[in-house]
N, C-alpha and C positions, 0 to 999 in steps of 0.2 A: 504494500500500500504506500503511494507516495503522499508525502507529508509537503502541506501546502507551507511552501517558503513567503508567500502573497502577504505583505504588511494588513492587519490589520486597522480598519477606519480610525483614523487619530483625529482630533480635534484639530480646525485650522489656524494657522500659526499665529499669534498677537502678533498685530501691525507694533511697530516701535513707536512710541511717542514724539508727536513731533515738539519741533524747538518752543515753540507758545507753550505746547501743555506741558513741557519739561517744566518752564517758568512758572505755568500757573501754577504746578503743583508744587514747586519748591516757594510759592509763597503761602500755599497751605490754606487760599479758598479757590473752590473751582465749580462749587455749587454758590446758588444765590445765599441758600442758610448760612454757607461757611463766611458768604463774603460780609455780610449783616451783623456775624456774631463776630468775626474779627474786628470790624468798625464800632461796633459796640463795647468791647474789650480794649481795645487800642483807646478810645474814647473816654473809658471811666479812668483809666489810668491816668491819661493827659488832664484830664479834670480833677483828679486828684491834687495830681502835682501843682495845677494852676494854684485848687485852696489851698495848700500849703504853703506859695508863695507866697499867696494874699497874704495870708496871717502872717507870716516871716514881715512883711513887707509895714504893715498896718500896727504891728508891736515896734518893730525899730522905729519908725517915724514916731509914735506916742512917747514910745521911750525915749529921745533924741530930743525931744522937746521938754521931760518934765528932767534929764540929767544934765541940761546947759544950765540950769536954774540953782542946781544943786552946788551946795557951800558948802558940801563935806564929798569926801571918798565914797562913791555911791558902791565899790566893793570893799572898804575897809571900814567904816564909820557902824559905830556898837549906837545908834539910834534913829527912830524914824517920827520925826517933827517937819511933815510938810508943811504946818499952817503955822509957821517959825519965820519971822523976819530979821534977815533972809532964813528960807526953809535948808533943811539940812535931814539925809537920809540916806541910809547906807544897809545894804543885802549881809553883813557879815552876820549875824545873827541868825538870818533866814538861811541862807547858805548852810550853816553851821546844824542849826535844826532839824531842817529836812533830811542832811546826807545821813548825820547820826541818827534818825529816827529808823528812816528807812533799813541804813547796816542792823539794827538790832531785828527790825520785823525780818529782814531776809535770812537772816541768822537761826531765828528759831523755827521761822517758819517751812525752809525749803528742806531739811531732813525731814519734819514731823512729814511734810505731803508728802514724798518722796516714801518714805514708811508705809504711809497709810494706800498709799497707790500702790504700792508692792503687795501689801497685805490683801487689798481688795482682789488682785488680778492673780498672784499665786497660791497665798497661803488660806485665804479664808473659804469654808465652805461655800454653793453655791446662794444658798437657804440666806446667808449672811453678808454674801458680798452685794446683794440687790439691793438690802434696807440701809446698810452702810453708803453706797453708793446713793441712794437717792436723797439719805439726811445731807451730805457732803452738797449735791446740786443744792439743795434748798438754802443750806447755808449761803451759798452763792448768790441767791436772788434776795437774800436779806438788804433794806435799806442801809445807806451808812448813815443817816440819824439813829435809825434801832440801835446800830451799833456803839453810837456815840451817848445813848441814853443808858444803856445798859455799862458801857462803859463809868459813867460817871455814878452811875448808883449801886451797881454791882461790886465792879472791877477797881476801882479807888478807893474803896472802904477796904476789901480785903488784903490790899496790895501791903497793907503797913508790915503784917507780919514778915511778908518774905522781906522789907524794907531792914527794919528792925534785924532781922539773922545779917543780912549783907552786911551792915553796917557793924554788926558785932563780929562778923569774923572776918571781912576783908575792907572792914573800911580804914583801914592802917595805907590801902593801895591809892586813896582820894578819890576813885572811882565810885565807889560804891559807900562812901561814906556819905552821912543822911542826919539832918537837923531836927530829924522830928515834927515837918512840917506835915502838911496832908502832903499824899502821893498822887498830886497832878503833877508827874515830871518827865522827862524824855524818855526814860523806861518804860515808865505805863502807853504814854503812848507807843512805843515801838511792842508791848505787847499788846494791844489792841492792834495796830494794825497788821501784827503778824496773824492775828486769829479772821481779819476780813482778807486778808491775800490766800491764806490754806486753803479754800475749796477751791479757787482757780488754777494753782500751781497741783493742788491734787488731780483733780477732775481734767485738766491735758494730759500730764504725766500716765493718770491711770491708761488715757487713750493709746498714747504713744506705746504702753508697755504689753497691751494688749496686742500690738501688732508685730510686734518680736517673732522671728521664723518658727515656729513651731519645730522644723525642722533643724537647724542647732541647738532646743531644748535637749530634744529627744535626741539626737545626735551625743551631745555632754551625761545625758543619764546613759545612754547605754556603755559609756567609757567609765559610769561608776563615780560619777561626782554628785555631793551633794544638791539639794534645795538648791541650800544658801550657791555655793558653786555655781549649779546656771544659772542663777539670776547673774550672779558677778560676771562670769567669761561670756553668757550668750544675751541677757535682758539689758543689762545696765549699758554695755558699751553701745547697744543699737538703740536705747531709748536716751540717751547721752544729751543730740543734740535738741530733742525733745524738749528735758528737762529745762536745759539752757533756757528755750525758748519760754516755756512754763514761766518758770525762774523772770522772765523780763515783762509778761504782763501782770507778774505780779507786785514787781519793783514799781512800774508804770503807777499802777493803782495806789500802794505806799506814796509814790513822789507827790502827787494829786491829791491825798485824799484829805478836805476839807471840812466837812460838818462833825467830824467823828473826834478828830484833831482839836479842832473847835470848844467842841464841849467838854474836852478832856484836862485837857492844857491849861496850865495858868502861864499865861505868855510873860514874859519879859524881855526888856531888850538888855540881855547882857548875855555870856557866854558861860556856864556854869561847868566846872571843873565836874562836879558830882554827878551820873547819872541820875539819882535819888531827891537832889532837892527840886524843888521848883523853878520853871524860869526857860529861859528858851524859844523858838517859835519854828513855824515853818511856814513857807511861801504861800499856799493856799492855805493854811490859818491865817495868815494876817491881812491878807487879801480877802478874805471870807468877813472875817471880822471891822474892817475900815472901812469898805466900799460903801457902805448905803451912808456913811456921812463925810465921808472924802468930798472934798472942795474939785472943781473940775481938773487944776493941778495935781491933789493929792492924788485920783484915779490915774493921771499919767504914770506918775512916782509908781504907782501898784500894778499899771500895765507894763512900767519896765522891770518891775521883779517877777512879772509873768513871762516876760520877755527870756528871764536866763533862767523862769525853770523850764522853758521853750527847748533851749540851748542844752540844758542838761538833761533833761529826755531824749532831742536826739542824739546825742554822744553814746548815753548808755543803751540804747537800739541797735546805735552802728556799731558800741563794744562787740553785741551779742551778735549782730549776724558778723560781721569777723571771725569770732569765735565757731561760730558754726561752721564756716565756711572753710578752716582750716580742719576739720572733722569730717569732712563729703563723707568717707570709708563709715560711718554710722550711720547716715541717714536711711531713711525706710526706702527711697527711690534706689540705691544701689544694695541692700540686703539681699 
């Protein structure tokens, strides 16, 4: 019997692309949807950038007008007397407030989330990591006045005792030495704001952890390593630049946070050695607290200290995507 050598029916062969559809497709719309959402996307982003120029653009010009005015060092001067003839006003205090506040919230707060995101995503049963997870969201959606109410009737009465041990066993360091005044002081506040940044640095973190390869877990336990082990060699490294990211909307929220700060704080303008005594401020407190009777100069004065925590937000944005960005080998697009 002979055996048919005769090609079987093949599909006819794809024309090659010409030189247009090469182009179209290397600019990645070639349907009307694609070209619509591109312009749409290229468009929010230009628009973005526009408002953020405005704002850049509309602070320095308010600011440049209430700092030609100014009779003192508007970054070294320990007071703010816009309605001073001549007025005199200076961010050292603000400066000083805010960065200390925030290092203490980020301090407590980015292991505790970091913990509790680990615990929800590997160690807790399933029964437990849903009710855990949803009190965490809710926290999140909590008001920062509740926060700032609770804080000051709650959170300030109880503070004296751990006030009180500080001070007895390490207030020999000035840090932690304490006058016996009430505890509205840069501590309390950086523990309050550590407890309103925890559900957002949890609740990313936990996401990010979740998406860890399944296969490098299970890969690590079949070589006989602990828990604790793959979270360390396969969870932590690929949730890495995650947390970073976590970690800076939660600092954002600290630099920012106003009503909470507000009600906590007993502002002064001087620079206190003690975490524990009172005294201190930060830029959205003082801002929060002047504006409704600031003079139309004084609102300048307070839109230039809006102005450099402008400045120092994005500094610490660009820290963190740098940071990231020397890490590509962790993120979830190359796992």
């Amino acid at each position: 019997m002979e055996i048919s050598t005769k090609p079987t029916d093949a599909p006819p062969p794809v024309p090659e692309p010409t030189v247009a559809e090469q182009k179209r497709n290397a600019r990645g719309a070639t349907r009307p949807g694609d070209r619509i959402f591109l312009g749409l996307s290229r468009g929010s982003g230009i628009l973005l950038l526009v408002i953020m120029a405005a704002i850049a653009v509309f602070l320095t010009y308010r600011a440049a007008l209430a700092i030609s005015k100014d009779h003192g060092n508007f970054l070294t001067t320990f007071d703010w007397n816009t309605g001073a003839q001549p007025p005199v006003f200076g961010i050292a205090v603000l400066a000083f407030g805010t960065i200390v506040s925030s290092i203490i919230a980020m301090a407590l707060a980015v292991p505790v989330a970091v913990a509790i995101a680990l615990f929800i995503t590997h160690y807790a049963p399933r029964r437990l990591a849903g009710p855990v997870a949803y009190v965490i969201d809710l926290l999140a959606a909590v008001p920062s006045i509740v926060y700032g109410l609770w804080g000051a009737l709650v959170l300030v009465p109880h503070m004296t005792g751990l006030f009180g041990w500080l001070d007895h066993y390490f207030g020999w360091t000035g840090i932690f030495s304490w006058d016996g005044g009430p505890a509205r002081s840069m501590l309390t506040v950086g523990v309050l704001l550590a407890i309103m940044i925890l559900p957002i640095i949890t609740n990313v973190s936990r996401e990010v952890f979740r998406q860890a390869p399944q296969m490098h877990q299970e890969a690590a336990l079949a070589l006989g390593a602990t828990r604790w082990e793959v979270i360390r060699m396969a969870v932590l490294p690929f949730g890495r630049s995650g947390v970073i990211s976590a970690s800076m909307l939660g600092l954002g929220r600290a630099l920012g946070e106003t009503m909470a700060v507000a009600t906590v704080l007993s502002p002064t303008f001087d620079i206190q050695a003690s975490l524990l005594n009172p005294g201190g401020g930060t830029f959205a407190q003082n801002i929060a607290s002047k504006f409704s009777e600031a003079t139309e100069y004084g609102r300048d004065a307070l839109i230039a200290s809006g102005l450099v925590l402008f400045v120092i937000t994005l500094l610490v944005n660009g820290a963190a995507r740098m940071i990231i960005a020397r890490r590509k080998e962790y993120s979830g697009a190359n796992a």
